[in-house]
C-alpha positions as CSV (number, residue, x, y, z in Angstrom):
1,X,109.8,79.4,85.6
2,X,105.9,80.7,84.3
3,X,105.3,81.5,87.7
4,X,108.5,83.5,88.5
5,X,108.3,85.6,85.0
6,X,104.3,86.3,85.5
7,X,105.2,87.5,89.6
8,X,107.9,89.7,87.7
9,X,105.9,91.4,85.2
10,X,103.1,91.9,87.6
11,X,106.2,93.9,90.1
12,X,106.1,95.7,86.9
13,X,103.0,96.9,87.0
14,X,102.6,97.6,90.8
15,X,105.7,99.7,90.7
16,X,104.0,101.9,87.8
17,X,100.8,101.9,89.6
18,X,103.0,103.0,93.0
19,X,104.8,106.2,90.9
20,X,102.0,106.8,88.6
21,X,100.8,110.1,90.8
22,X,104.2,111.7,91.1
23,X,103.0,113.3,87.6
24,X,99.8,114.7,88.9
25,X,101.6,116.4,91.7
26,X,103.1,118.6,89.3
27,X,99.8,119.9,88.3
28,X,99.6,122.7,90.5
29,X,97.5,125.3,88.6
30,X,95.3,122.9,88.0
31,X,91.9,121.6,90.1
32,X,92.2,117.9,91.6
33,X,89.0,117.3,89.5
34,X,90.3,119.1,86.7
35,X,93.6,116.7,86.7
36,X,91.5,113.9,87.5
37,X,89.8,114.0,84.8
38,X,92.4,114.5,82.0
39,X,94.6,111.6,83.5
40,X,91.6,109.6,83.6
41,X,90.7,110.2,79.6
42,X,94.2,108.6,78.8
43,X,94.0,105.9,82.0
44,X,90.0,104.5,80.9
45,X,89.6,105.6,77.7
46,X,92.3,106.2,75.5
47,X,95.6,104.1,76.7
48,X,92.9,101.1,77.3
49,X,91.9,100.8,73.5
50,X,94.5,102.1,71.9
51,X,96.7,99.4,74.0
52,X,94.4,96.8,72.7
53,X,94.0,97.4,69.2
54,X,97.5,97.4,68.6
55,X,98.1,93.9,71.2
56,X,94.9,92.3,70.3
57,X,94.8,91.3,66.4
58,X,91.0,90.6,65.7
59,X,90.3,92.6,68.8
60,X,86.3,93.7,67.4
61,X,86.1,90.4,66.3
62,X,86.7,88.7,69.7
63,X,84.6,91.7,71.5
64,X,81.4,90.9,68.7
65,X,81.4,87.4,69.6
66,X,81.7,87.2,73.0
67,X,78.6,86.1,75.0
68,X,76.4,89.6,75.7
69,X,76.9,88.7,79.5
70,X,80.8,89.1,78.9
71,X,80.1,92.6,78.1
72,X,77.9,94.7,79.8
73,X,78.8,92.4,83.5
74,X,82.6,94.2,83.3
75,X,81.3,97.7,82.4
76,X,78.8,97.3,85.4
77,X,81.5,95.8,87.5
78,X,83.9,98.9,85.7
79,X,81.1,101.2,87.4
80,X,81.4,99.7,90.7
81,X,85.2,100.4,91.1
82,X,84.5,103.7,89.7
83,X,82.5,104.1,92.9
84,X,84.5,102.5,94.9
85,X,87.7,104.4,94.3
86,X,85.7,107.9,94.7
87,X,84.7,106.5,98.1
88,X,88.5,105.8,99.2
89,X,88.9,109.0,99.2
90,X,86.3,109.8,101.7
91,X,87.8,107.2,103.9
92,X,91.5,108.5,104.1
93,X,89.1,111.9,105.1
94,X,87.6,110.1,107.4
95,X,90.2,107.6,109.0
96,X,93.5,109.3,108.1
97,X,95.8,107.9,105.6
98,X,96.9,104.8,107.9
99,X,93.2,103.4,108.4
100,X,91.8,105.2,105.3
101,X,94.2,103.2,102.9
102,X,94.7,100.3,105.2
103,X,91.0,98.9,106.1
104,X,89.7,99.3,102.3
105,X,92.4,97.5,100.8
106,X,92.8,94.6,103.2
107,X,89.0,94.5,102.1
108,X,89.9,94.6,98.3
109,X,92.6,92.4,98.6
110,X,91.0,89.6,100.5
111,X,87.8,89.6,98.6
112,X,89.7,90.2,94.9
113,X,91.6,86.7,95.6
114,X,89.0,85.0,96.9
115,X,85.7,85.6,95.3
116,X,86.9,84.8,91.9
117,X,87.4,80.6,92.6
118,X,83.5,81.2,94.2
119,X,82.1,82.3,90.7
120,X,84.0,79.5,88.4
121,X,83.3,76.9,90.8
122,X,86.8,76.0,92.1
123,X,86.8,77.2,95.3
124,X,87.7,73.5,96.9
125,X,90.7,73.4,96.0
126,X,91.3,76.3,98.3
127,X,90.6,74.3,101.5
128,X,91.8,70.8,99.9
129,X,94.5,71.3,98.0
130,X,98.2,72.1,99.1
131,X,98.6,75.2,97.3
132,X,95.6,76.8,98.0
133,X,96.0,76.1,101.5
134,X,99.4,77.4,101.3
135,X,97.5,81.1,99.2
136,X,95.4,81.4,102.1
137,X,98.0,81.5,104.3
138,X,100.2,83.9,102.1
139,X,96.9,86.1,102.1
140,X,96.8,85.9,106.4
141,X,100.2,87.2,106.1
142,X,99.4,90.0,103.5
143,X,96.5,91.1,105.7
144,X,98.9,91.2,108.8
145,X,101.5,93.1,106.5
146,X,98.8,95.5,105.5
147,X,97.8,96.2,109.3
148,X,101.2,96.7,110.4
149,X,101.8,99.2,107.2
150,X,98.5,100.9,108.3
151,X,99.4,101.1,112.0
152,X,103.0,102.8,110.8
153,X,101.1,105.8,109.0
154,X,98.4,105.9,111.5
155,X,101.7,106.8,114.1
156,X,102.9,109.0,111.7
157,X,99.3,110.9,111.7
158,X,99.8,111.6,115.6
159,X,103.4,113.0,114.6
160,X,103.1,114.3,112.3
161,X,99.5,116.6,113.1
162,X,99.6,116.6,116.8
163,X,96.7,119.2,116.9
164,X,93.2,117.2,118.0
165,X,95.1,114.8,120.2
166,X,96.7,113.5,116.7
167,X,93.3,113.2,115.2
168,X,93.4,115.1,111.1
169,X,90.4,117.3,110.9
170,X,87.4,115.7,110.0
171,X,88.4,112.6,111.7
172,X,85.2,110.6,112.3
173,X,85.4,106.5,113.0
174,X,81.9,106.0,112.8
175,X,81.4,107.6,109.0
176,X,85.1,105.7,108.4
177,X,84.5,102.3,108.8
178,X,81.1,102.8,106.9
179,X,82.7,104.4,103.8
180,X,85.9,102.2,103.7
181,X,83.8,99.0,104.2
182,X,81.8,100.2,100.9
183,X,85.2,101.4,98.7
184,X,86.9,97.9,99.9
185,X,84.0,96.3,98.2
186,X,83.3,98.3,95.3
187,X,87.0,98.8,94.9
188,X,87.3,94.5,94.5
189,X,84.9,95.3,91.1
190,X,87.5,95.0,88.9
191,X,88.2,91.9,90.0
192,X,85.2,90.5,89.4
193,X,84.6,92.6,86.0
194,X,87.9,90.5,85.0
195,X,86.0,87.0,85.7
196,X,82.9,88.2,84.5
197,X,84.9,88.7,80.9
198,X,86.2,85.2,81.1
199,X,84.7,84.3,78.0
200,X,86.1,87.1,76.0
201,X,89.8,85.8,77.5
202,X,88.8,82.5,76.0
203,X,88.0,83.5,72.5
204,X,91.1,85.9,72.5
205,X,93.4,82.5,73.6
206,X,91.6,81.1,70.4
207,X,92.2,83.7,67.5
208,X,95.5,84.3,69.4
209,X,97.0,81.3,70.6
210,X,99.9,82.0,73.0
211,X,99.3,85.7,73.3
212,X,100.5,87.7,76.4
213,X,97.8,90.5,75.9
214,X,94.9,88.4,76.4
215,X,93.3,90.4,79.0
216,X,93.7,93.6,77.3
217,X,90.1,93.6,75.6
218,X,88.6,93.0,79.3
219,X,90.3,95.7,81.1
220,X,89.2,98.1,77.8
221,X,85.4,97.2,78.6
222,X,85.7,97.6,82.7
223,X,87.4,100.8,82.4
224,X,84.4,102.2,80.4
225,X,82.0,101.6,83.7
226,X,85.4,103.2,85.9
227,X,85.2,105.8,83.6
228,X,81.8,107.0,83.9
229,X,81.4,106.9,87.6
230,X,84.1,109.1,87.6
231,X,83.4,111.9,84.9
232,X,80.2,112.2,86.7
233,X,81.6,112.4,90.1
234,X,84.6,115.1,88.4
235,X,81.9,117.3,86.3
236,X,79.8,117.6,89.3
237,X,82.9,118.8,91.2
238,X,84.3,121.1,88.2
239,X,80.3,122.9,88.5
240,X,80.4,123.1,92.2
241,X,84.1,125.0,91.8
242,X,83.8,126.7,88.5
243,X,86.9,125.1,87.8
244,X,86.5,124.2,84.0
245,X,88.2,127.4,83.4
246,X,91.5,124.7,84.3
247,X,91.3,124.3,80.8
248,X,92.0,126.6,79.2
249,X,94.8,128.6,82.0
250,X,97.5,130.3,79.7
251,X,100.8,128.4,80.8
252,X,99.8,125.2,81.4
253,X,99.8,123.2,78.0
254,X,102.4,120.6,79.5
255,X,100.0,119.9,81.9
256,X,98.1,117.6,79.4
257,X,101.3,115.9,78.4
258,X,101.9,115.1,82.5
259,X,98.4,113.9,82.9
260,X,98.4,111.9,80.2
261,X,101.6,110.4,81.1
262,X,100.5,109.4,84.8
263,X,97.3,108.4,83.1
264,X,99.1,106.0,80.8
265,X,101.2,104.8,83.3
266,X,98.2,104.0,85.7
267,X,96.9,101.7,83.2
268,X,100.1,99.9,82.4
269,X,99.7,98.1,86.1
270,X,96.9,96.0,84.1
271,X,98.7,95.5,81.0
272,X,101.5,93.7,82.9
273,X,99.3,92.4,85.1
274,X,97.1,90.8,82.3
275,X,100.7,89.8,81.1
276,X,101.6,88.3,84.7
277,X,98.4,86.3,84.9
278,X,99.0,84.8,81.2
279,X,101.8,83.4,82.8
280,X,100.3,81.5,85.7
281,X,98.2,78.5,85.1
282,X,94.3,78.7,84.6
283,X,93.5,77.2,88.3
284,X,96.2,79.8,90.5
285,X,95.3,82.9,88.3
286,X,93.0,84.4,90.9
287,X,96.1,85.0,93.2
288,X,97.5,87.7,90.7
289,X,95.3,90.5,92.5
290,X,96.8,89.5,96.1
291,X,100.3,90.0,94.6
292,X,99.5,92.9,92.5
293,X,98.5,94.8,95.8
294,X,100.7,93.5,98.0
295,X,103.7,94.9,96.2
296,X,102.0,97.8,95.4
297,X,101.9,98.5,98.9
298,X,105.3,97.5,99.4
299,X,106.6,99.9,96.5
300,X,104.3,102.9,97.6
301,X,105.8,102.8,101.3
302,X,109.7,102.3,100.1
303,X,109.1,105.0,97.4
304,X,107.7,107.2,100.4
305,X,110.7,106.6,102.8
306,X,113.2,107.2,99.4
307,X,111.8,110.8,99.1
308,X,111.3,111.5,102.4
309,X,107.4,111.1,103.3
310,X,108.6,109.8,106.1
311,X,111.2,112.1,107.4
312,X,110.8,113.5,110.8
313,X,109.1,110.3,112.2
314,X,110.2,108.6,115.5
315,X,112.2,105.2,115.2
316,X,109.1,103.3,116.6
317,X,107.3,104.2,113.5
318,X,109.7,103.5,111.0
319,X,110.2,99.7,112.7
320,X,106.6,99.4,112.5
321,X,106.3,100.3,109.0
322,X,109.7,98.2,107.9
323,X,108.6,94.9,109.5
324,X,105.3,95.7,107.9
325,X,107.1,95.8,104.5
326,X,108.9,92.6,105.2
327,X,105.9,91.3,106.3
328,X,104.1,91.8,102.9
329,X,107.2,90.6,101.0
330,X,107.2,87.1,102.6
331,X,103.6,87.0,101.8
332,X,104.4,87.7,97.6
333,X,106.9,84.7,98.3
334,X,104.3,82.7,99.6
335,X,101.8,83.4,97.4
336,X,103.7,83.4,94.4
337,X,105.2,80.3,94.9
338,X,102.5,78.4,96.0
339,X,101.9,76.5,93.2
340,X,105.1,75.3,92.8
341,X,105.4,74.6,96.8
């Protein structure tokens, strides 16, 4: 039962992190680095803490005595996903959006699921136990899913821009696989930023015995590394573009109330993921990423055919992409369930 509410409330969170940028879209006198940023205040900064100080009782106490390791590890870790989801973007340049979203998070995925059993030691019972045989296969068939999903956009590249022999502008393989190899890495940060802050986890289970919002004080420290990366990387833009005039554009006051929302919304992926994860037990937790992902994934593409991304596509493409989505679900069956198989 643990397991089936903890795969539920982490659905939760990958169907907010799947509709979170419908808000941003709306944000059309505004910059990209401009909206970036204001989401980003709410998504790092303020939704974080203000999320934790009112889940967390004892929340300063738990961060003050928390091994200094526990600390300053997630905020580095924070600043590596910071980088790494900057980089994404220059691989979708570079690849299209099939290969460009594709290749970096099979990456993530795979190395977000796995690495985490290498740093606590328990890695063996990945290759000797039943259910950790049984989550490497479920992460096989998430990896196949996630090909087949980024085979059905690449397709819908050549339709849709047939200019180039169906290659976008800027397409360039060589510079592709470089950049998404580094943003699937960097991306898997938060992962390990989340392990890293195990110890903090620990003396939160301790001052709060039976809380849900556990991971709450982690994710508040990670997001502090995520956020600088990318306030550097958005001020630096803002200068290049003389765009910090965004700000203050007559007209566009509810823009701070849609960024904010999206921004808020972002976050809440890792709130009920936190809560998700709770849920599982201690040894099977590391397979909350793969699941997280893999129905992110799954809700971005069925959101996308809903509203018509995917209008004007041949049949070929649209198989492609549905057995690629059925592909995916079996493997959050798999996974999910594996400890219970």
């Amino acid at each position: 039962m643990n397991s089936f509410t903890g795969i539920a409330l982490i659905a939760i969170g990958s169907f907010a992190s799947a509709v979170y940028y419908w808000p941003l879209k709306r944000l059309t006198n505004w910059s990209w680095e401009t909206s970036w940023l204001v989401q980003g205040l709410f998504a790092w900064i303020i939704g974080p803490w203000c999320i934790a100080v009112i889940t967390v009782p004892h929340l300063f106490e738990i961060i003050g005595s928390s091994p200094w390791h526990s600390i300053y590890m997630p905020v580095l870790f924070g600043l590596g996903w910071g980088i790494g989801g900057l980089t994404w973007g220059l691989s979708i340049r570079y690849l299209g959006i099939g290969l460009g979203n594709s290749l970096p998070l099979g990456i993530t995925l795979a190395l977000s699921t796995l690495i985490p059993p290498f740093m606590d030691g328990t890695a063996s019972h990945l290759f000797v136990q039943r259910q950790g045989i049984i989550t490497i296969c479920g992460i096989v068939i998430a990896l196949t899913g996630i090909a087949l999903c980024g085979r059905a956009a690449t397709l819908k590249d050549r339709e849709v821009n047939a200019s180039d022999n169906g290659k976008a502008d800027g397409f360039n393989s060589r510079k592709g696989f470089a950049v998404a190899l580094v943003a699937g890495i960097m991306s898997a940060c938060f992962a390990l930023g989340e392990k890293s802050g195990q110890s903090m986890v620990e003396i939160a289970k301790q001052l709060n015995p039976g809380s849900i919002w556990v991971y709450n004080p982690v994710y508040a420290i990670i997001l502090i590394g995520g956020f600088i990366a990318n306030v550097i990387y958005c001020v630096y833009m803002s200068i290049q573009r003389k765009s910090f005039s965004d700000f203050r554009k007559p007209g566009t006051g509810k823009y701070y109330g849609l960024a904010a929302f999206a921004g808020l919304l972002w976050f809440s992926q890792f709130v009920f993921k936190g809560m998700g994860t709770s849920k599982m037990s201690a040894d099977m937790s590391y397979i909350t990423w793969c699941l997280l992902f893999s129905l992110v994934i799954v809700f971005s593409n069925m959101i996308g055919m809903v509203t018509g991304e995917w209008k004007g596509v041949s049949g070929k493409t649209i198989r492609v992409l549905s057995f690629g989505l059925l592909v995916m679900l079996v493997s959050v069956l798999v996974i999910g369930f594996a400890p219970v198989l």
